[in-house]
C-alpha angles and dihedrals in degrees: 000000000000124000085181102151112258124198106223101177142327145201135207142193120187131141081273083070135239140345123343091320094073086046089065090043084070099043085056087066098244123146131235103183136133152185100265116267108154108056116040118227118165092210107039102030085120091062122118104228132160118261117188118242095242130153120219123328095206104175097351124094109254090249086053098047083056087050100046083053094053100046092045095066085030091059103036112118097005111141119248129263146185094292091215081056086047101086127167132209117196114203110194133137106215110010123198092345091128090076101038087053089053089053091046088053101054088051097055109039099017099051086238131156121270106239099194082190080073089066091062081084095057088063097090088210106060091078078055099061084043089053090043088047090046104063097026102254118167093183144090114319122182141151131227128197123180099134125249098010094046101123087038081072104045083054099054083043090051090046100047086047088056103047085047089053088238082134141006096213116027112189106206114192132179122188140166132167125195121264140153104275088058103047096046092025080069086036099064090046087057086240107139131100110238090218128355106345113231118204120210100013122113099232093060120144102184139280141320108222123235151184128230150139128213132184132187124176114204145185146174111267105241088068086050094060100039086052094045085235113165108241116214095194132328119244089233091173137007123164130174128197143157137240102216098222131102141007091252106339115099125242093265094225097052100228109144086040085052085050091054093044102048088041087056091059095038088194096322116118124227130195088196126080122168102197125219079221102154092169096253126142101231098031090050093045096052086045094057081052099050093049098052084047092066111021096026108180090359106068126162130232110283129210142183137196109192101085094060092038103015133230108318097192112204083024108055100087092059093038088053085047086048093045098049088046088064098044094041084057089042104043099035093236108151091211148038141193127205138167147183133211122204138187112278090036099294114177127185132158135164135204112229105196123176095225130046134269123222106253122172123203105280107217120228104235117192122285114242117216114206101170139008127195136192132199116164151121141282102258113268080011128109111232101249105240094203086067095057128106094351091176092053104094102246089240094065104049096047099114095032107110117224102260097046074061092056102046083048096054093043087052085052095060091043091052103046093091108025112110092205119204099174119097125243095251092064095041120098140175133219125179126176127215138183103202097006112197101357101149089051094055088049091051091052098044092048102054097048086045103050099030102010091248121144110198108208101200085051079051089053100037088046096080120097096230088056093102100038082053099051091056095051087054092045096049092025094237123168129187124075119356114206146178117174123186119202107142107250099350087052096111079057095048077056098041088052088048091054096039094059093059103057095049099056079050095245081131152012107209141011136198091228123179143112128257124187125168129199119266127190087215093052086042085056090038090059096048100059087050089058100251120127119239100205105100091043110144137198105224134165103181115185137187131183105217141154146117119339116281093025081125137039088218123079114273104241093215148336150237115216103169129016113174118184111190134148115262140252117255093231110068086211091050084063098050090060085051094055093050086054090048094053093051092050083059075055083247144144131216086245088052084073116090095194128344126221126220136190128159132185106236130345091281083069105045092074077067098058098037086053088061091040086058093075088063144082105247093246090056097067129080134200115191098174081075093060096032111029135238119316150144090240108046115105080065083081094069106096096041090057098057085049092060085044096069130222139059120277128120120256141188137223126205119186118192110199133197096233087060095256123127139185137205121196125180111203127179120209105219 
């Protein structure tokens, strides 16, 4: 039996055009660069950037409409599965923020009304559960955004899901359009190129910016086969990890890009290399580095895209795994090499081979849980800054936004007690988020918008893995670094992430958790979909967690199944699900000790009190009721039945507005 990933098709949508042929468009060394025209910026207007060739969006997001594009070639002609086994992982950095930014705009020097509907686009999963809805998956969707290696990680995601037999077809999808935040963003950060960038040269000068979607459904080879299905390459390695470093600047001598490369090739030699090689001064550098680290005299060819399609952001990770499909079938390499490099050190890189590995099932063992922390707010209260982190010297924590304090704080806690024997290098972290640096991105449009001034720091601090990167530098912590975005089962999006992982033995332990802040703008969001915002709360929740014997100290509990699904429409349909569910875990509704039970809107709540209904009442539990509302809070669970004292096994259901659920079965040792 082999579960080795197999690539069955994938489509692509960039400023070269449309499918592989535009793949080979850029191989053929042809540009596709302008003058900027979509996204306004008063200091860079000049500057030659990548715009998608798109139609109309209509109703769609501009980043949607490019990825709609893209899934519908990738997906013409796949053979059918179990659409509970058909799951779906979204990589972007910024989502739908363009429109959001036009609407801001408006607003603020057109005297026009605020639509907070608009602000559906900024959560970057919401093009996920289209996408999802789109091609009929039942499975797990979740978004990941950590910059520039964002669909990187939804690929390794997809990869690990597959060779754990979480899923038979994994649709893995990466998209970014242009928008303000990122041209100036760059801009600020005196990162673009002032004409064609040119990576690897020594007279570089930074990056053009681009626009792209890219889409790759994959499966493990044995369905493949049993389908007839053509394969295009096999993923034979992939590996992610962090350097632990710096906010967006890469570790200059490229060590922990060099790990995830060699343990790509785990022995195995390659002639191909796709390049991040975005044309910077620092990224190329550490590149360079990391190349001569693993390949030292023999180094491949090398090749970059960016300077004939720019720089697409989210999206880069997919496009470079497009583009060295097409040059492995031109040029007759049986392998190929291709990485991403994101903001806060990010790392991810992936083997494409002609012929299959042999890859056995993984097995999923129990997550042990060695700490837990907690920093929020009172509920329909703010958290007061000023009361974070008291021990850490003011200086210090200057940039650092309030919710990266709060994650921090909340790390802290976890970590107080954990005697940790792993080593750095096979510790990761993974946060969800719902809404990830809002504030931040507020901060950053408002002020362009308003005084045309771009902050640099707001631009650094806007990105959803900012928190989840703060706290790798901080611990030093070095594998995988994560920030998964699914509404309110977004701290198990993370928790799946992390888990994987694990279990494909790419690390040991993870800092896992959720973190969500309040926004004017959500607060206002909420309210025009009906929901009340009085009980709003601010909440970082983190665990560290990971295999058993991470840590010298006794595991406090343990997490033995987490399924995130979509749900069923009839709330009673789903109760008949989680019955079915329990049973599987070879389980009984009196087994539970307590159940609890979170749920995104009112829409959402008949869904938990159907569940509930299955209970004693003194066997359910609320904690919105304690805590607030938030994104993040079913990643309280398992803290709460720690305070509570005392061993049982207990279960967690999240609801979530997007029509996603999870189900997660903890022990309390």
């Amino acid at each position: 039996m082999s579960l080795t990933p197999a690539i069955l098709s994938v489509g692509m949508v960039s400023c070269a055009g449309r499918g592989l042929e535009s793949a080979g468009a850029i191989l053929d060394g042809r540009r596709f660069l302008s003058k900027l025209s979509v996204a306004e910026s008063r200091k860079h207007s000049e500057k030659l950037v990548g715009e998608a060739k798109i139609s109309k969006c209509g109703k769609l997001s501009r980043c949607a409409a490019m990825l709609m594009s893209a899934l519908e070639d990738a997906f013409d002609g796949i053979p059918k599965c179990d659409p509970k086994m058909l799951s779906l992982w979204f990589g972007t950095s910024i989502g739908g923020i363009w429109e959001t930014e036009n609407m801001l705009e408006k607003k603020f020097l057109e005297g026009g009304k605020e639509n907070p509907e608009i602000l559906k686009s900024y959560e970057c999963s919401t093009i996920a559960e289209l996408a999802a809805k789109k091609i009929g998956s039942m499975g797990e969707c979740a978004t990941y955004s950590t910059a520039c290696s964002s669909s990187s990680l939804a690929l390794a995601r997809a990869c690990s899901a597959i060779e754990t037999g979480e899923c038979e077809v994994a649709v893995v999808c990466g998209a970014d359009a242009l928008s303000r935040i990122t041209v100036n963003g760059f801009g600020s950060l005196l990162l673009l190129s002032e004409g064609v960038s040119k990576p690897f040269a020594e007279d570089r000068d930074g990056i053009n910016l681009g626009e792209a979607a890219g889409v790759a459904v994959i499966s493990s080879e044995d369905f493949a086969l049993k389908r007839g299905a053509e394969i295009m390459a096999y993923i034979s390695g992939w590996s992610s990890t962090c350097d632990a470093y710096h906010p967006t600047a890469p570790r200059p001598d490229g060590e922990d890009l060099a790990r995830a490369m060699s343990e790509c090739l785990s022995g195995a030699q390659t002639k191909l290399y796709l390049a991040h090689g975005t044309g910077t001064i620092g990224n190329d550098a550490a590149e360079l580095a990391a190349i001569s680290r693993v390949f030292g005299g023999e180094k491949p060819r090398t090749i970059s895209v960016k300077d004939k399609i720019g720089h697409t952001l989210g999206a880069s990770g997919i496009v470079n795994m497009i583009v060295a499909l097409e040059e492995m079938k031109r040029s007759g390499e049986s392998s190929a090499l291709f990485s991403s490099i994101g903001f806060g050190g990010n790392n991810s890189c992936a083997l494409l081979s002609s012929s299959p590995s042999k890859t056995a099932p993984k097995k999923i063992e129990p997550l042990y849980i060695y700490g837990a922390g907690l920093s929020h707010s009172e509920a329909g209260n703010l958290r007061d800054e000023s009361d974070i982190l008291k021990e850490v010297p003011p200086l210090k924590k200057r940039k650092w936004a309030k919710l990266q304090k709060m994650a921090l704080e909340a790390a802290n806690s976890a970590l107080e007690n954990a005697e940790i024997s792993a080593p750095p290098t096979r510790i990761g972290v993974c946060l969800g988020t719902g809404l990830g640096m809002v504030s931040e991105t507020a901060k950053f449009l408002e002020s362009y918008i308003l005084k045309g001034e771009a902050l640099p720091t707001a631009f650094t601090n806007s990105v959803h893995n900012a928190c989840s990167s703060l706290l790798s530098q901080q611990k030093g912590f070095r594998a995988l670094n994560g920030a998964a975005t699914a509404k309110e089962v977004s701290f198990e999006a993370a928790l799946k992430e992390a888990w994987g992982e694990i279990a494909t033995n790419r690390a040991d332990a993870f800092l896992i958790g959720g973190a969500d802040e309040i926004s004017p703008y959500a607060e206002r969001f909420l309210k025009k979909r009906g929901e009340s915002t009085s009980d709003i709360s601010e909440l970082a929740c983190v665990y560290f967690a990971g295999k058993f014997g991470v840590c010298l100290s006794k595991p406090l509990a343990k997490i033995t199944s987490c399924s995130l699904a979509r749900s069923e429409r009839n709330p009673k349909d789903e109760q008949k699900i989680f019955e079915k569910f329990l049973l599987s875990e070879n389980l009984s509704l009196p087994s539970l000790k307590k159940i609890f039970l979170f749920f995104g809107g009112e829409r959402k709540r008949k869904f938990a009190d159907s569940i509930a209904s299955l209970f004693p009442p003194e066997n359910v539990d609320y904690p919105q009721s304690r805590l607030g509302k938030n994104y993040s809070l079913s990643a309280t669970a398992i803290r709460e039945a720690i305070e509570m004292g005392g061993r049982g096994i207990f279960a967690s259901c999240s609801f979530a507005s997007s029509g996603m659920r999870s189900y997660t079965i903890f022990e309390i040792l």
